[in-house]
PyMOL Python script that loads the backbone (N, CA, C, O; Angstrom):
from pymol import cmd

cmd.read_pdbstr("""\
ATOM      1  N   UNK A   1    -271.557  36.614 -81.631  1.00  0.00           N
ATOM      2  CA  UNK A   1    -270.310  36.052 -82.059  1.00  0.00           C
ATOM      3  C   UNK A   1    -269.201  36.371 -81.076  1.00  0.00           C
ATOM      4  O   UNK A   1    -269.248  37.385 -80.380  1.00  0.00           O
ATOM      5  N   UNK A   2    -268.147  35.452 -81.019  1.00  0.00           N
ATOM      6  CA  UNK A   2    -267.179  35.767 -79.925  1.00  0.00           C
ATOM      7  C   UNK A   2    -266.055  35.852 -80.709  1.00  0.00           C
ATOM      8  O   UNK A   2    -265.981  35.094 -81.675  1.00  0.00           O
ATOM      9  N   UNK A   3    -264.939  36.824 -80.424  1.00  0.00           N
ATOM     10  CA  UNK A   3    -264.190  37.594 -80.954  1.00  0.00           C
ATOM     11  C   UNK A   3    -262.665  36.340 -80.613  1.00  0.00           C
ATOM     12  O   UNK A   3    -262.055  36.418 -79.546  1.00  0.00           O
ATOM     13  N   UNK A   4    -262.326  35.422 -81.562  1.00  0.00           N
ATOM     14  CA  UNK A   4    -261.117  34.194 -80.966  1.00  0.00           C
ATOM     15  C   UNK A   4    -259.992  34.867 -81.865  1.00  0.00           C
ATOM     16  O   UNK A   4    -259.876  35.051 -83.077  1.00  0.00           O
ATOM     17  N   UNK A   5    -259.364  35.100 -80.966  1.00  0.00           N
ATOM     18  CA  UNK A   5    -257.966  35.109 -81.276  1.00  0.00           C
ATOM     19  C   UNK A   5    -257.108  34.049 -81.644  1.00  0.00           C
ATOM     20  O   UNK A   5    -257.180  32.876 -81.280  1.00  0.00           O
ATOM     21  N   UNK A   6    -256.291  34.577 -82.401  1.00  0.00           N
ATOM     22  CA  UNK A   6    -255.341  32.874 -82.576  1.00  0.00           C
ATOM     23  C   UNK A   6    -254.379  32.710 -81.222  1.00  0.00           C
ATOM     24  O   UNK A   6    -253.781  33.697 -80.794  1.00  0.00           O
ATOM     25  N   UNK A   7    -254.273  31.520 -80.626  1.00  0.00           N
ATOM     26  CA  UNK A   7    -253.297  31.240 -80.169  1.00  0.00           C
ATOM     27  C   UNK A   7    -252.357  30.569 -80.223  1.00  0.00           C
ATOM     28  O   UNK A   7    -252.565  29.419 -80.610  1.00  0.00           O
ATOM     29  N   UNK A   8    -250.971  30.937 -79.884  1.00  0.00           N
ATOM     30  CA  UNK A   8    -249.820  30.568 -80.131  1.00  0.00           C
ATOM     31  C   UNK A   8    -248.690  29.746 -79.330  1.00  0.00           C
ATOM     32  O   UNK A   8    -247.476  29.708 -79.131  1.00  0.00           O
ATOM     33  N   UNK A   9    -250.172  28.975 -78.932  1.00  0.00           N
ATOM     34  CA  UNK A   9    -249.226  28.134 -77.785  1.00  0.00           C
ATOM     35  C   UNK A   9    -248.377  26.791 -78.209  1.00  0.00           C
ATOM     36  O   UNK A   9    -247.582  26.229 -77.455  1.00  0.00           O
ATOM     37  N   UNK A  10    -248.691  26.372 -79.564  1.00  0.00           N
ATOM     38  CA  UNK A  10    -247.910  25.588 -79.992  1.00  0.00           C
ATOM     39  C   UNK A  10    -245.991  26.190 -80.530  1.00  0.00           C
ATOM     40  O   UNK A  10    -244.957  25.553 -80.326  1.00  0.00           O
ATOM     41  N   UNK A  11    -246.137  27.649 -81.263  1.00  0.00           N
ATOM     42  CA  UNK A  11    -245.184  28.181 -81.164  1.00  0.00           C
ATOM     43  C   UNK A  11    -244.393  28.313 -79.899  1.00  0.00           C
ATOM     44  O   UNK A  11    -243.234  27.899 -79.877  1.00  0.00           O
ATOM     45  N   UNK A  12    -244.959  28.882 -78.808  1.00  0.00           N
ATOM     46  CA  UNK A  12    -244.450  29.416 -77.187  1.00  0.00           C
ATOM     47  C   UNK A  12    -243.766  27.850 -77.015  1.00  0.00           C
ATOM     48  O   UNK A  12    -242.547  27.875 -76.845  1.00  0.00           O
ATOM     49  N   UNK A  13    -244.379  26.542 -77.039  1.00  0.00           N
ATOM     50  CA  UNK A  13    -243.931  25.160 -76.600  1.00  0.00           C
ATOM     51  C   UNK A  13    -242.808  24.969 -77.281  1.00  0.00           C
ATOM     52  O   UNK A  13    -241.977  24.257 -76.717  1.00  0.00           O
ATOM     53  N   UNK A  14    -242.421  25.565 -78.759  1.00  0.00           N
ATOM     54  CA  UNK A  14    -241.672  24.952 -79.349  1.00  0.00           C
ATOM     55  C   UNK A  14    -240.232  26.107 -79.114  1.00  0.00           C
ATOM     56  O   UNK A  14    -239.063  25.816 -78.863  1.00  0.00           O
ATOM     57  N   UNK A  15    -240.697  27.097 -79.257  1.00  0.00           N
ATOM     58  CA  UNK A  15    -239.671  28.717 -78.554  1.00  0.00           C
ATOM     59  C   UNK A  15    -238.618  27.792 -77.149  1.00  0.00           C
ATOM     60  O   UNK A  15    -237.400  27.647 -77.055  1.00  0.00           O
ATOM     61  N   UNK A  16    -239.838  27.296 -76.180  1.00  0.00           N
ATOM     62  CA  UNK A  16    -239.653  27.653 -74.636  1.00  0.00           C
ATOM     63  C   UNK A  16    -238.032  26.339 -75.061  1.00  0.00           C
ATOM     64  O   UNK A  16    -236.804  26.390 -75.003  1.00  0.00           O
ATOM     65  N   UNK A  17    -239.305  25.142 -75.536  1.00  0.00           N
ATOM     66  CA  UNK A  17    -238.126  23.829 -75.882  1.00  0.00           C
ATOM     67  C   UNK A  17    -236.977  24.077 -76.504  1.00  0.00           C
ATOM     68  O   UNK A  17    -236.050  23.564 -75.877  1.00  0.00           O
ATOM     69  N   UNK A  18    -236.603  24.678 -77.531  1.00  0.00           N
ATOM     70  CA  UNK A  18    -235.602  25.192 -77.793  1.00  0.00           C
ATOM     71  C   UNK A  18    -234.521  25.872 -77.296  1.00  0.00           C
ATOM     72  O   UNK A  18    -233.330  25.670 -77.532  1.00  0.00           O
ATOM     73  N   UNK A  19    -235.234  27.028 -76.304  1.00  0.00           N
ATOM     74  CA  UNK A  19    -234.358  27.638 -74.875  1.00  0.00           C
ATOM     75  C   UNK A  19    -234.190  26.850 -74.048  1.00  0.00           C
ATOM     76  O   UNK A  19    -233.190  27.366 -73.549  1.00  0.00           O
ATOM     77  N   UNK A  20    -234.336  26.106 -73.551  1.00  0.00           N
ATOM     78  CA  UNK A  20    -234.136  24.665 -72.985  1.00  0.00           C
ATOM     79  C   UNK A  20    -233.302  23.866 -73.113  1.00  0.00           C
ATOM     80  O   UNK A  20    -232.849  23.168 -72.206  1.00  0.00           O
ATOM     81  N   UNK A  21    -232.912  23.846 -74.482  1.00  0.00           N
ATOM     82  CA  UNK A  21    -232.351  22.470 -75.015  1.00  0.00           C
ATOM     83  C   UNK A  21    -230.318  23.046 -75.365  1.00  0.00           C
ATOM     84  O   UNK A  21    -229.239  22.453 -75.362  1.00  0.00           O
ATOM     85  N   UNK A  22    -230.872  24.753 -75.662  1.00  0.00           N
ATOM     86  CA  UNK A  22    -229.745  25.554 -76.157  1.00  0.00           C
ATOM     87  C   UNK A  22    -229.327  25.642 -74.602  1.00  0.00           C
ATOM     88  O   UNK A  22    -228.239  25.068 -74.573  1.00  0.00           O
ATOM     89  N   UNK A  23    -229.624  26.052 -73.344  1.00  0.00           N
ATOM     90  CA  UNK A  23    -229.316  26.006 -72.113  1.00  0.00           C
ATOM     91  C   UNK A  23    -228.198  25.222 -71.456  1.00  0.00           C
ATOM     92  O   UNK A  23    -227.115  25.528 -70.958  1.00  0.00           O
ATOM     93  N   UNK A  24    -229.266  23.428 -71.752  1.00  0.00           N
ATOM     94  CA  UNK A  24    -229.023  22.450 -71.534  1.00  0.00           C
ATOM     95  C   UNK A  24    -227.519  22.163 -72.085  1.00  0.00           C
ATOM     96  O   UNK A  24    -226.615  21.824 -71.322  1.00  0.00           O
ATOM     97  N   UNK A  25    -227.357  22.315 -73.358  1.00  0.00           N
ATOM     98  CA  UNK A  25    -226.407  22.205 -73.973  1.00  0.00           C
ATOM     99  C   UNK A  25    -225.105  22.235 -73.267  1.00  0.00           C
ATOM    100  O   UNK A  25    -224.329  21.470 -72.694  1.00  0.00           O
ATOM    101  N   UNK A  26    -225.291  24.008 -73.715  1.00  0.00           N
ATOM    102  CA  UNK A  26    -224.001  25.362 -72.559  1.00  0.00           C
ATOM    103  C   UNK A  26    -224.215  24.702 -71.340  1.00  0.00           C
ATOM    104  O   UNK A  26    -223.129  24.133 -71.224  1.00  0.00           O
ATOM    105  N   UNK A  27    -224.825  24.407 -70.416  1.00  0.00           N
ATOM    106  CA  UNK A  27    -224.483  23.868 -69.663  1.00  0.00           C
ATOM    107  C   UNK A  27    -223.695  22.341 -69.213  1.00  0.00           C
ATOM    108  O   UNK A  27    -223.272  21.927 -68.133  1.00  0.00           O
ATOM    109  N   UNK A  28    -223.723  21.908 -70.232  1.00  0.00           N
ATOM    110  CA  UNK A  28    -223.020  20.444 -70.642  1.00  0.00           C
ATOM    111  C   UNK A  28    -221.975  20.952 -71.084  1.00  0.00           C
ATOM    112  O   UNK A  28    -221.022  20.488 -70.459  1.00  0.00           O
ATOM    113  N   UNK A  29    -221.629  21.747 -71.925  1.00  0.00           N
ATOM    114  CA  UNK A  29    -220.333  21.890 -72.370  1.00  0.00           C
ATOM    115  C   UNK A  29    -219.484  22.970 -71.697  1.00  0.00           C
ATOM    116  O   UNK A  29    -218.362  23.163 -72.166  1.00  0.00           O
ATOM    117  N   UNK A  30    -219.762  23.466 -70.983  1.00  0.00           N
ATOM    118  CA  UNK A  30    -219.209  24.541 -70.080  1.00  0.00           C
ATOM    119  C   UNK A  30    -217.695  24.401 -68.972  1.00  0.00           C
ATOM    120  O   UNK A  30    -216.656  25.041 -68.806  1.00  0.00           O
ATOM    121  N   UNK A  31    -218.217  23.401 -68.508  1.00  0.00           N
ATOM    122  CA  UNK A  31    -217.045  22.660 -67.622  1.00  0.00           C
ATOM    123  C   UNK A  31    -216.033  21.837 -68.557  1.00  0.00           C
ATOM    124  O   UNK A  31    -214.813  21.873 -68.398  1.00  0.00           O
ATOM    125  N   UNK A  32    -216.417  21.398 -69.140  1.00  0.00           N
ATOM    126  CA  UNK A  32    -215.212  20.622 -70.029  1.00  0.00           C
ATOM    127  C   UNK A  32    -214.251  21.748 -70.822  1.00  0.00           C
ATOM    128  O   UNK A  32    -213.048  21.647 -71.064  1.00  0.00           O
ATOM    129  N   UNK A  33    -215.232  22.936 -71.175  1.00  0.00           N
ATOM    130  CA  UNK A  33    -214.178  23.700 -71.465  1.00  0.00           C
ATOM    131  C   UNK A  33    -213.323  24.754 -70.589  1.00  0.00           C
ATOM    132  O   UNK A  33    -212.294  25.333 -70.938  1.00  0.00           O
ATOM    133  N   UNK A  34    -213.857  24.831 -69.637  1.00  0.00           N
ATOM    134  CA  UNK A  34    -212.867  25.418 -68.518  1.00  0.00           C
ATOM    135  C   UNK A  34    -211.962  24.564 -68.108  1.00  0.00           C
ATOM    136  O   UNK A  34    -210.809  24.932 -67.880  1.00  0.00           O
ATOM    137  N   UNK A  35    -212.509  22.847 -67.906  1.00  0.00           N
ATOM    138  CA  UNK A  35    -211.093  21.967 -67.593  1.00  0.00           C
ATOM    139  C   UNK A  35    -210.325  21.957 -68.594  1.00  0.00           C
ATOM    140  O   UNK A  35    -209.161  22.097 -68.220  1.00  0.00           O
ATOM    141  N   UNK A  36    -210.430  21.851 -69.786  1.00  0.00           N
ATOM    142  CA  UNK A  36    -209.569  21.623 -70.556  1.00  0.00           C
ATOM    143  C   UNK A  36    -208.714  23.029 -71.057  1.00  0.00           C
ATOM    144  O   UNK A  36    -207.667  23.146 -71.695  1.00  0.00           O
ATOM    145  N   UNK A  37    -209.226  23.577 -70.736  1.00  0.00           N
ATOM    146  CA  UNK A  37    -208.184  25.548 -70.682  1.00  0.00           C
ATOM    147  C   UNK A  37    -207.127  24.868 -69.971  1.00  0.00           C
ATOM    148  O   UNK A  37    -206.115  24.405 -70.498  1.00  0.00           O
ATOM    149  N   UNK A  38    -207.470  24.827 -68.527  1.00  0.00           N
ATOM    150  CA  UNK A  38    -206.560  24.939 -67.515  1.00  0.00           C
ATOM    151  C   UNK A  38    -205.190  23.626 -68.171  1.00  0.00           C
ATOM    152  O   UNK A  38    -203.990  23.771 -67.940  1.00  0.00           O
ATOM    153  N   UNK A  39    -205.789  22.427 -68.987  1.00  0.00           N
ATOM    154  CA  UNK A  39    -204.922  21.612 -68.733  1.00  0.00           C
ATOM    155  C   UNK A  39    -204.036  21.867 -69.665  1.00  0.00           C
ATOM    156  O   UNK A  39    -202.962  21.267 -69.645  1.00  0.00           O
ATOM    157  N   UNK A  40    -204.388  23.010 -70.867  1.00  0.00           N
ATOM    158  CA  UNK A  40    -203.578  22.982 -71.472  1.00  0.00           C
ATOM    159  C   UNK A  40    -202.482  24.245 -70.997  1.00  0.00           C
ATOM    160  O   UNK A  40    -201.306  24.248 -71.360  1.00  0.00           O
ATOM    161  N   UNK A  41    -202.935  25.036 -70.348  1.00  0.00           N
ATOM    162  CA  UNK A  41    -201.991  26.224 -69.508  1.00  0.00           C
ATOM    163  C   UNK A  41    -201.391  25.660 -68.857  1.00  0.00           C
ATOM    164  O   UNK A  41    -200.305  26.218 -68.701  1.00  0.00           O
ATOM    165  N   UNK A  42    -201.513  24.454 -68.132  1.00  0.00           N
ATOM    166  CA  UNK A  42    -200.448  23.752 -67.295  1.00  0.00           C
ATOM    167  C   UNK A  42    -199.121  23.112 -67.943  1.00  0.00           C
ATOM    168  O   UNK A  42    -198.106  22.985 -67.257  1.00  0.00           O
ATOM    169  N   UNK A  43    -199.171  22.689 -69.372  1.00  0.00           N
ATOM    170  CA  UNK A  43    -198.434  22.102 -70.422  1.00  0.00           C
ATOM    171  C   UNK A  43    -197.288  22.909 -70.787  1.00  0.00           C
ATOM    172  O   UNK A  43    -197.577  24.043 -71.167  1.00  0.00           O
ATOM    173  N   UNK A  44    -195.972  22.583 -70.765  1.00  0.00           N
ATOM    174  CA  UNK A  44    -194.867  24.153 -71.462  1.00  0.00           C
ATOM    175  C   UNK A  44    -195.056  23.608 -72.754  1.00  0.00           C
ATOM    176  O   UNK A  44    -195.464  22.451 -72.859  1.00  0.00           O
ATOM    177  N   UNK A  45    -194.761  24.439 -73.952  1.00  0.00           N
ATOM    178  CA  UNK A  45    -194.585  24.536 -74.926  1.00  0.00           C
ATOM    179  C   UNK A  45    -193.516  23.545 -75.017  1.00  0.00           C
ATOM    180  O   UNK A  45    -192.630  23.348 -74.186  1.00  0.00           O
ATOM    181  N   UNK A  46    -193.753  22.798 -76.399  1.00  0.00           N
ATOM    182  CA  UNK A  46    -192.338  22.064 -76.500  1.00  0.00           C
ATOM    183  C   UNK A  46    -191.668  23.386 -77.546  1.00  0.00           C
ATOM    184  O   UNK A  46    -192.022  24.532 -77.821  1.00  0.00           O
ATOM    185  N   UNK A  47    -190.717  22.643 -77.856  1.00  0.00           N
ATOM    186  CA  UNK A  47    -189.314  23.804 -78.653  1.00  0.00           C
ATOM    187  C   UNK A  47    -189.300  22.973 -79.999  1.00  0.00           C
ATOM    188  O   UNK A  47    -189.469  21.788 -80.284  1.00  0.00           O
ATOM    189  N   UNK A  48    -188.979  24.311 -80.802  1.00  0.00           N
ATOM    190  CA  UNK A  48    -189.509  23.453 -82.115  1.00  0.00           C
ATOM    191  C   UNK A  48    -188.238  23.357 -82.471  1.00  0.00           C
ATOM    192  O   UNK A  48    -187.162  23.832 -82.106  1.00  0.00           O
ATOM    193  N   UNK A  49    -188.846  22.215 -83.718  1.00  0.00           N
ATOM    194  CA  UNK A  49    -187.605  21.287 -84.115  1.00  0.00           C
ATOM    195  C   UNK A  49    -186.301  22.008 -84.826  1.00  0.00           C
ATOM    196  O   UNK A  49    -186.327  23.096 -85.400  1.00  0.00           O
ATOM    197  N   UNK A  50    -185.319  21.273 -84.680  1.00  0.00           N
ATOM    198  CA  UNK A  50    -183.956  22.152 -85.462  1.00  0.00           C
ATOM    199  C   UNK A  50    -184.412  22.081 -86.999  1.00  0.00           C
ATOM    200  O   UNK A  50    -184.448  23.105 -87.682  1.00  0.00           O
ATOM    201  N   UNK A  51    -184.738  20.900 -87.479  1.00  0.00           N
ATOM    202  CA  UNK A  51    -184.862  20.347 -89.045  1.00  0.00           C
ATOM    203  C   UNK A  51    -185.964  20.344 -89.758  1.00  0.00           C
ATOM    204  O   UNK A  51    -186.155  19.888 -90.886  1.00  0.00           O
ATOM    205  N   UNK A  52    -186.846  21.007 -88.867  1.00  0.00           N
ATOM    206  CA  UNK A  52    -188.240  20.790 -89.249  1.00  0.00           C
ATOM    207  C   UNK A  52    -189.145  19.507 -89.508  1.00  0.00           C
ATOM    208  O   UNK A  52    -188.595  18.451 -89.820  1.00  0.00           O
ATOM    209  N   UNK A  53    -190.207  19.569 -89.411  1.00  0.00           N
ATOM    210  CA  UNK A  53    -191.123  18.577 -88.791  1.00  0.00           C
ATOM    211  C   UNK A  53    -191.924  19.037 -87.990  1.00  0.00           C
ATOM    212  O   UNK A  53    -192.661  20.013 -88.129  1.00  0.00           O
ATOM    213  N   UNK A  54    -191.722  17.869 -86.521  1.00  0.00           N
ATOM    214  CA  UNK A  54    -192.664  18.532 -85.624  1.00  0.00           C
ATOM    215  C   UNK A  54    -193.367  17.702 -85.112  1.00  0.00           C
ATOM    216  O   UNK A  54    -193.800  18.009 -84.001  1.00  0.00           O
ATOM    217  N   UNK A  55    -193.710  16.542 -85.595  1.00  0.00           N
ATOM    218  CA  UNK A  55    -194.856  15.738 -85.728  1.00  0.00           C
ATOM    219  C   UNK A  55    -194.237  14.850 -84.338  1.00  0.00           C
ATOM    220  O   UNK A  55    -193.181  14.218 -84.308  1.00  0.00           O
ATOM    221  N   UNK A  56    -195.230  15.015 -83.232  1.00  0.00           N
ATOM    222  CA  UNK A  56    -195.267  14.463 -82.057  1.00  0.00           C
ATOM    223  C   UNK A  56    -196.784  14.029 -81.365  1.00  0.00           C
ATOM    224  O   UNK A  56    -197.643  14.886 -81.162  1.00  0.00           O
ATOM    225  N   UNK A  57    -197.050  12.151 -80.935  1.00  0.00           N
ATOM    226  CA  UNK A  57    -197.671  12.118 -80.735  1.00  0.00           C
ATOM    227  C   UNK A  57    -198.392  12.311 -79.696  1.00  0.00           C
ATOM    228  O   UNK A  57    -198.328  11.364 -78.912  1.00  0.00           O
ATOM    229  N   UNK A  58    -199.232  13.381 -79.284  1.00  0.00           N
ATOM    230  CA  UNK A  58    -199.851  14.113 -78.549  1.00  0.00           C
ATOM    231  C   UNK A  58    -201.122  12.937 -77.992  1.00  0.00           C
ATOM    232  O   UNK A  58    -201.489  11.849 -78.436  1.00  0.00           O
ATOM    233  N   UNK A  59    -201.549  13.776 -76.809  1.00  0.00           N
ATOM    234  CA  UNK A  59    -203.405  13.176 -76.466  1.00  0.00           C
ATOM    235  C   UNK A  59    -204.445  12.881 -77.365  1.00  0.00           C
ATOM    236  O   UNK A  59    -205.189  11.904 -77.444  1.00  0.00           O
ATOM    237  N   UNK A  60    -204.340  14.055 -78.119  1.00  0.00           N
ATOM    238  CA  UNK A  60    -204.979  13.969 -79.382  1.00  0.00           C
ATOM    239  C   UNK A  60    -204.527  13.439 -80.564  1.00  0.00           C
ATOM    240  O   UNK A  60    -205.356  13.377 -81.472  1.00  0.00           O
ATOM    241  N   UNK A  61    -203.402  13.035 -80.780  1.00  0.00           N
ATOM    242  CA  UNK A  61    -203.488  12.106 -81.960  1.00  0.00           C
ATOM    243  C   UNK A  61    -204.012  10.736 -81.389  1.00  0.00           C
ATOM    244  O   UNK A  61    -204.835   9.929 -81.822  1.00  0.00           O
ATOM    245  N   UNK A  62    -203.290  10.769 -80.342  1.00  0.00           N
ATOM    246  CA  UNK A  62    -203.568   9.234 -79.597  1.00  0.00           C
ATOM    247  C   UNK A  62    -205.009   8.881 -79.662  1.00  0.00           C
ATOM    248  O   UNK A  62    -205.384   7.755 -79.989  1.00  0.00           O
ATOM    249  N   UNK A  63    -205.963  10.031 -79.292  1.00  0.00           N
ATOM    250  CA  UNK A  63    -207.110   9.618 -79.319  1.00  0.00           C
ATOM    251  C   UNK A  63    -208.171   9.874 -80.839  1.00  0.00           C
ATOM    252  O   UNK A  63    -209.384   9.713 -80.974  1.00  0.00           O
ATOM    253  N   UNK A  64    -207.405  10.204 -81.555  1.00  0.00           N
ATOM    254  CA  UNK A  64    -207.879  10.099 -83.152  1.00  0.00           C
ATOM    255  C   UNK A  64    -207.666   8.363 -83.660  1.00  0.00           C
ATOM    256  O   UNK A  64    -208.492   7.610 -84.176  1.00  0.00           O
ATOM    257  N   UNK A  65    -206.358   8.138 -83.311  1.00  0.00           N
ATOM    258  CA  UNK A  65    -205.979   6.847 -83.795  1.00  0.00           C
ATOM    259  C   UNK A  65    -206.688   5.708 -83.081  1.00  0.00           C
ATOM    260  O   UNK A  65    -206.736   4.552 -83.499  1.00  0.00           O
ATOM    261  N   UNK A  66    -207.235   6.163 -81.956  1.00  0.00           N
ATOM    262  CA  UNK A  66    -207.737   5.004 -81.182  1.00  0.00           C
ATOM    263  C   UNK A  66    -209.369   5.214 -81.556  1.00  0.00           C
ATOM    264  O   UNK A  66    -210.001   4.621 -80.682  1.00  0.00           O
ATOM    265  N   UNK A  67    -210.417   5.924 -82.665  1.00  0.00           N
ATOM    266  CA  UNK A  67    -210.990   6.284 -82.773  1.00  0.00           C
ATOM    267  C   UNK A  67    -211.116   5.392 -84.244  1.00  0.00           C
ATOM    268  O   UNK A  67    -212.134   4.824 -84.640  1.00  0.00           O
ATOM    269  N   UNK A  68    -209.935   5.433 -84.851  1.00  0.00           N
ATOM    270  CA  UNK A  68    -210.231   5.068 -86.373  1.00  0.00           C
ATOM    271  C   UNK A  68    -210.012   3.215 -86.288  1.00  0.00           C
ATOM    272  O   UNK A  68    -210.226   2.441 -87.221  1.00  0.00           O
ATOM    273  N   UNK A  69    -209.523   2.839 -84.867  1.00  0.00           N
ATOM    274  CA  UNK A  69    -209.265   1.108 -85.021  1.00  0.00           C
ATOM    275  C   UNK A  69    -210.608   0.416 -85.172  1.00  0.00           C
ATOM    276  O   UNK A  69    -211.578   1.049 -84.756  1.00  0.00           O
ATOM    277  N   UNK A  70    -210.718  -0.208 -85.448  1.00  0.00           N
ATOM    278  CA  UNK A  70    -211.623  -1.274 -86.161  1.00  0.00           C
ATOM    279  C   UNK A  70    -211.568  -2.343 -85.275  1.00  0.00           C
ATOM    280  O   UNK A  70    -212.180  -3.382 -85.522  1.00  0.00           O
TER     281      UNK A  70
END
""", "prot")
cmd.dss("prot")
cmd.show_as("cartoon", "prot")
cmd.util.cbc("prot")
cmd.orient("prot")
């Protein structure tokens, strides 16, 4: 009789793919978030309002609203 071990190479394929994919990721999202640091350190603060409010349309509203048109 020969002594078979289980092997776990379907686990190791699915481990390795996963480290891979989590990698892949961070590496996709990595640069966008260093550009977008910088662009917002470049920006002064606006000064807040005398009367309260506040509500100014920014990059990001702009690109929410242009998100919800139909």
């Amino acid at each position: 009789m020969q002594d078979r071990q289980p092997t776990s190479s379907r686990r190791r394929f699915f481990a390795g793919a996963a480290t891979v994919g989590a990698a892949a990721a961070s590496v996709a999202v990595l640069p966008r978030m260093v550009a977008s640091g910088q662009s917002v350190a470049e920006q002064a603060p606006r000064p807040a309002p005398e009367r309260g409010g506040g509500y100014h349309e920014s990059e990001h509203v702009r690109h929410y609203y242009k998100t919800t048109r139909i």
